[in-house]
VODO-495331 format. One record per atom (N, C-alpha, C, O): residue in three letters; x, y, z. Coordinates in pm, whole numbers, padded with zeros to 5 digits, always signed. Example, Ala and Ser with C-alpha at 12.3 -4.5 7.8 and 13.67 -1.06 7.14 Angstrom:
2
ALA+01319-00569+00780ALA+01230-00450+00780ALA+01320-00330+00780ALA+01424-00332+00846SER+01285-00225+00708SER+01367-00106+00714SER+01290+00003+00787SER+01341+00114+00804
END
This chain:
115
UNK-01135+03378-00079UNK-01060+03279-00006UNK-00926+03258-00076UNK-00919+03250-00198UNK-00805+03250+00013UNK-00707+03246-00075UNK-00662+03077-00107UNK-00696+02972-00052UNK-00586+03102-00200UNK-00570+02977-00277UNK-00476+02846-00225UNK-00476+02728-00259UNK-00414+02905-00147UNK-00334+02800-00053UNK-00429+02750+00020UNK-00414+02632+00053UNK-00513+02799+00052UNK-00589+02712+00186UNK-00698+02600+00134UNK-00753+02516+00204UNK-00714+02623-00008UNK-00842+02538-00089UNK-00732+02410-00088UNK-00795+02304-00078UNK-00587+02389-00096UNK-00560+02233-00122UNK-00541+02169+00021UNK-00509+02051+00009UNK-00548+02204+00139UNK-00536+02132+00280UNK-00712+02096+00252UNK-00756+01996+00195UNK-00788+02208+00309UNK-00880+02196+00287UNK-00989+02083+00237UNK-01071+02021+00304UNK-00961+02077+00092UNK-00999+02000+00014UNK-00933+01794+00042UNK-00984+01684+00020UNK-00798+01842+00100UNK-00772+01702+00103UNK-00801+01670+00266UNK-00752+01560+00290UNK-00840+01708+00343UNK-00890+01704+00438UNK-00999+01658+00427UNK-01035+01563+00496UNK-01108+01740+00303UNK-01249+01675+00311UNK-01277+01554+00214UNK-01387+01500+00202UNK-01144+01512+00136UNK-01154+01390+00047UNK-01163+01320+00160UNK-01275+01282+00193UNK-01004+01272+00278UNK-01033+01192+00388UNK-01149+01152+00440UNK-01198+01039+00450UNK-01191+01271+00477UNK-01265+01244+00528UNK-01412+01172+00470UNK-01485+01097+00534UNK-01427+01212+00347UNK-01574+01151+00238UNK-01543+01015+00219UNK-01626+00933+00180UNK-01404+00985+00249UNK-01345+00801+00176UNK-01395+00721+00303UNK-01453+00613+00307UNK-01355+00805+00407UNK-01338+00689+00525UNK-01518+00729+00610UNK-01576+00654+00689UNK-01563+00845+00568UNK-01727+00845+00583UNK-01800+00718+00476UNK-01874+00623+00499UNK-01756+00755+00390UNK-01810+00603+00274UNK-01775+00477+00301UNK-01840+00386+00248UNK-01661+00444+00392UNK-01625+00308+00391UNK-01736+00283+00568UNK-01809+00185+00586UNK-01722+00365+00643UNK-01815+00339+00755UNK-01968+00334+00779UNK-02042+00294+00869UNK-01986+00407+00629UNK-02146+00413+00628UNK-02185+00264+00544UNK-02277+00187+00572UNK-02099+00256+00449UNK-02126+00122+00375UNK-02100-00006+00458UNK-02179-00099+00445UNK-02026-00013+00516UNK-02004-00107+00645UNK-02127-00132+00675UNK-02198-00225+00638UNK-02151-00045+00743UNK-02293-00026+00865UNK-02381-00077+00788UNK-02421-00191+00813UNK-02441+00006+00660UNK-02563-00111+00628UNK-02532-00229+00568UNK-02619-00316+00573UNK-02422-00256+00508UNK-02422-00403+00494UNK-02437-00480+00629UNK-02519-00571+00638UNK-02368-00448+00717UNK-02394-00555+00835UNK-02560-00533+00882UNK-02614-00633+00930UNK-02640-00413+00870UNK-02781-00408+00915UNK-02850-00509+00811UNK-02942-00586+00840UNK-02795-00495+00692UNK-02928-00583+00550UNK-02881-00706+00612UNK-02980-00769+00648UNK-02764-00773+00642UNK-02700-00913+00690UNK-02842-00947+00782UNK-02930-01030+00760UNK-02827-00854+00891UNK-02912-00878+01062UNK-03037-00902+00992UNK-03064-01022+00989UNK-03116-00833+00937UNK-03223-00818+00875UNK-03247-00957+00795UNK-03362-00967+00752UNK-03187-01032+00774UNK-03213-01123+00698UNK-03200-01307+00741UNK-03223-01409+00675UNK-03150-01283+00886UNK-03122-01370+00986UNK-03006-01371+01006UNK-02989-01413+01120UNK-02895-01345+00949UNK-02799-01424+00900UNK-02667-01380+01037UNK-02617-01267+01035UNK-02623-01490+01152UNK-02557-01468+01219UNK-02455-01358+01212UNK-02402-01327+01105UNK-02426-01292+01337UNK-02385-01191+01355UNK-02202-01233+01370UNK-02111-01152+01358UNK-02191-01344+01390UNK-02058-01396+01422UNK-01986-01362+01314UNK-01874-01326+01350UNK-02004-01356+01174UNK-01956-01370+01051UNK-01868-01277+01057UNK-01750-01275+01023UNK-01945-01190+01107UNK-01806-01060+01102UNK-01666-01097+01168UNK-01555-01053+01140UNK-01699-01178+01250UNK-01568-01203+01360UNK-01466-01322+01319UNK-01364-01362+01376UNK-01527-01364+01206UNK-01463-01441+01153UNK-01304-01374+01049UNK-01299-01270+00984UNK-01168-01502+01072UNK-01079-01497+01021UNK-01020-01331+01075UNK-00986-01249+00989UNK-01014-01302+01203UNK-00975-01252+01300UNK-00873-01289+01323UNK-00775-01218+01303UNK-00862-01453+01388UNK-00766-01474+01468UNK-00670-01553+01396UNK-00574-01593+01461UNK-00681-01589+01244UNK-00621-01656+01184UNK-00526-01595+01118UNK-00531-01472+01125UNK-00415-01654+01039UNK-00327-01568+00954UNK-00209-01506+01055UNK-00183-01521+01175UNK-00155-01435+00952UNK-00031-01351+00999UNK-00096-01188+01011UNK-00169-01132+00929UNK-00048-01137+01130UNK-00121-01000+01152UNK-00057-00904+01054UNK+00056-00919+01006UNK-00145-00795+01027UNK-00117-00715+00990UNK+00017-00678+00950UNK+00060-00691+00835UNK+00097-00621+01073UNK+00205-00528+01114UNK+00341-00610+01030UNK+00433-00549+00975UNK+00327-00771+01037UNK+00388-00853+01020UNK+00404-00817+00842UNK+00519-00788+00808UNK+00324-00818+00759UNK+00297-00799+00613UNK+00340-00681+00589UNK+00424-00685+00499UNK+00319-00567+00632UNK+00386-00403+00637UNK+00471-00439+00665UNK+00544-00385+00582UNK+00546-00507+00736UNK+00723-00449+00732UNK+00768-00574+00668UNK+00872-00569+00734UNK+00779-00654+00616UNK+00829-00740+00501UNK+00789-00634+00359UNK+00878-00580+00293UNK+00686-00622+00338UNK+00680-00537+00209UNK+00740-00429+00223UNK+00826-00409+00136UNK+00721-00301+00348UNK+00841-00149+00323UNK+00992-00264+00355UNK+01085-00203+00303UNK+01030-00353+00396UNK+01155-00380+00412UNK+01173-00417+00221UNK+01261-00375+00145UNK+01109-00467+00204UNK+01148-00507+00002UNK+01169-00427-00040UNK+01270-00419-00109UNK+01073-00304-00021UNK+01053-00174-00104UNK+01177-00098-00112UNK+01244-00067-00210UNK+01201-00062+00068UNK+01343-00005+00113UNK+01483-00045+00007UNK+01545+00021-00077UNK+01494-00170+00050UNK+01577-00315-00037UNK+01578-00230-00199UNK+01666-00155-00243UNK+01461-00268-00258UNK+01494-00253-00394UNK+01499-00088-00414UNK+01548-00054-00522UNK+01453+00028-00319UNK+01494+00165-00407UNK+01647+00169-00357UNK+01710+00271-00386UNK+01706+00076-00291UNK+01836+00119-00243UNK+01892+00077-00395UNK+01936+00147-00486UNK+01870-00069-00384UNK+01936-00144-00515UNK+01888-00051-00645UNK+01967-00070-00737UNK+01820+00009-00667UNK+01790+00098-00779UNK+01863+00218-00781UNK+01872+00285-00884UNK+01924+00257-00660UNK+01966+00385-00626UNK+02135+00350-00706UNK+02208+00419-00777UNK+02143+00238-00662UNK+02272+00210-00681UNK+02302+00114-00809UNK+02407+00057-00839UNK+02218+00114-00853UNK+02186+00053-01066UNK+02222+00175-01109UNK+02331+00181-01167UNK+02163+00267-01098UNK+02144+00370-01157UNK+02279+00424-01134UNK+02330+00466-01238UNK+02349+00435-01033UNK+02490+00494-01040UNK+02608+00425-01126UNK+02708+00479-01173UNK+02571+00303-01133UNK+02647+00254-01232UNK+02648+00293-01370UNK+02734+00327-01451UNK+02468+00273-01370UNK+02444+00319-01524UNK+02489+00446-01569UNK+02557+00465-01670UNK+02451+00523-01497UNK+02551+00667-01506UNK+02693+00703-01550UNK+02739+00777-01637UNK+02754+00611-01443UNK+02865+00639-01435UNK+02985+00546-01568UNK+03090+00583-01620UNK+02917+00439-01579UNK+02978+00397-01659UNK+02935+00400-01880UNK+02983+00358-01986UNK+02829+00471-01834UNK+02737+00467-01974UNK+02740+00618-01993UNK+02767+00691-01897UNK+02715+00667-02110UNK+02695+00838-02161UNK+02514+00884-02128UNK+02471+00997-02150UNK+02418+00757-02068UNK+02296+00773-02055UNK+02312+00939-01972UNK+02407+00974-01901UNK+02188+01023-02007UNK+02162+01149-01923UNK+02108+01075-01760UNK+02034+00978-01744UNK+02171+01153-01662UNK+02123+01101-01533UNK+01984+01153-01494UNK+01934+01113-01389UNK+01939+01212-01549UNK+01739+01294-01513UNK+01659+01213-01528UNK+01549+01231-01475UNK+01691+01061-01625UNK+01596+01025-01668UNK+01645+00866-01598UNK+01597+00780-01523UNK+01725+00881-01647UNK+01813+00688-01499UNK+01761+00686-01415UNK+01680+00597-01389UNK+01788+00784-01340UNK+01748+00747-01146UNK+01624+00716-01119UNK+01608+00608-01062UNK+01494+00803-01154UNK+01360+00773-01155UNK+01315+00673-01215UNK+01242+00615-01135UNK+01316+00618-01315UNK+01312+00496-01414UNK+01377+00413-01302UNK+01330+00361-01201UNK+01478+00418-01344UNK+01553+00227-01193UNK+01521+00260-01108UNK+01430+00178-01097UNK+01512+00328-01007UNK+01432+00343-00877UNK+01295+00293-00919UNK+01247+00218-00835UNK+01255+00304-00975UNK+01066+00298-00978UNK+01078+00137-01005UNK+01019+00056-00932UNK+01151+00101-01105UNK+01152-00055-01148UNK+01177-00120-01046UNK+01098-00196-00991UNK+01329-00089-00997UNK+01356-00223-00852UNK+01269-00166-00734UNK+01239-00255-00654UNK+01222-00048-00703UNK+01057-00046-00596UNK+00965-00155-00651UNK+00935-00259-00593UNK+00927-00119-00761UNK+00829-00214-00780UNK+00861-00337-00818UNK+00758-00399-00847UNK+01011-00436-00838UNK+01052-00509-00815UNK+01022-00573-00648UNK+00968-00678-00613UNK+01066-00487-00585UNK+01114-00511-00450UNK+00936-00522-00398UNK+00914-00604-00309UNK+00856-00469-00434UNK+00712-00495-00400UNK+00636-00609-00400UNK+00563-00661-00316UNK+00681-00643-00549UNK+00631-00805-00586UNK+00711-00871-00528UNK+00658-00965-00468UNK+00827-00864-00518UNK+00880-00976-00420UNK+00778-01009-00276UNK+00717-01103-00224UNK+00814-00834-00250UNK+00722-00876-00066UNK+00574-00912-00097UNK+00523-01013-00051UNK+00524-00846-00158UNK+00419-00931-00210UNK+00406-01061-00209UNK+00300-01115-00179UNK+00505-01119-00241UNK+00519-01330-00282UNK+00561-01365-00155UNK+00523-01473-00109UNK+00656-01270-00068UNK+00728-01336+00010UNK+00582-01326+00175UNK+00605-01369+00288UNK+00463-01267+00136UNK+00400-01233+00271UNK+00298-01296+00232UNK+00230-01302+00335UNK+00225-01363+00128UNK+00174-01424+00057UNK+00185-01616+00080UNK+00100-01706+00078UNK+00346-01615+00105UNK+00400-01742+00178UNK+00401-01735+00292UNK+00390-01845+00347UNK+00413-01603+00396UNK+00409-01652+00514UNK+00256-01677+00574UNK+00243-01727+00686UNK+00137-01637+00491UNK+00004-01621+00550UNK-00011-01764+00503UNK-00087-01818+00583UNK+00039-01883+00375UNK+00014-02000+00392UNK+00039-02098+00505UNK-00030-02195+00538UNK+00170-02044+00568UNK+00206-02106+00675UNK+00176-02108+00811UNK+00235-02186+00886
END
């Protein structure tokens, strides 16, 4: 078998073993639940409450976006005005203000699900 085809392959059948494990474990937790009396409603609970989904994803990629820009553009300074090597700037401040810009959306979606 040639060797290119073992890494699709393979990450094809990780997918698929993660999201087989998260549906099989599902399933009997909710069967041991039934099995034990314990209302079936539970699941349906905190559904309709909160801020949806879609709402939390784009406040956090909008931070993320936000801070690799602002990192993109740290880093050109730092460059440009410092003797620092640029190979090692850009990845370093990019990674910091991403993960700056994360915890922010993080805090900032965190406040809107209180409200």
């Amino acid at each position: 078998m040639d060797d290119k085809i073992l890494i699709p392959v393979s990450f094809f059948l990780m997918i698929f073993g993660i999201v087989y494990l998260i549906y099989s474990t599902r399933n009997r937790e909710r069967l041991a639940l039934i099995e034990k009396g314990v209302d079936a409603s539970i699941f349906l609970q905190g559904k309709g409450s909160g801020v949806p989904a879609w709402k939390i994803f784009v406040v956090n990629l909008a931070f993320l976006l936000i801070g690799s820009g602002v990192g993109i553009f740290l880093a050109l300074l730092i460059t440009t005005y410092t003797s620092l090597n640029d190979g090692a700037v850009y990845p370093s401040i990019i990674f910091i203000m991403a993960g700056i810009g994360l915890l922010t959306g993080f805090k900032t979606a965190k406040d809107l699900d209180k409200e």
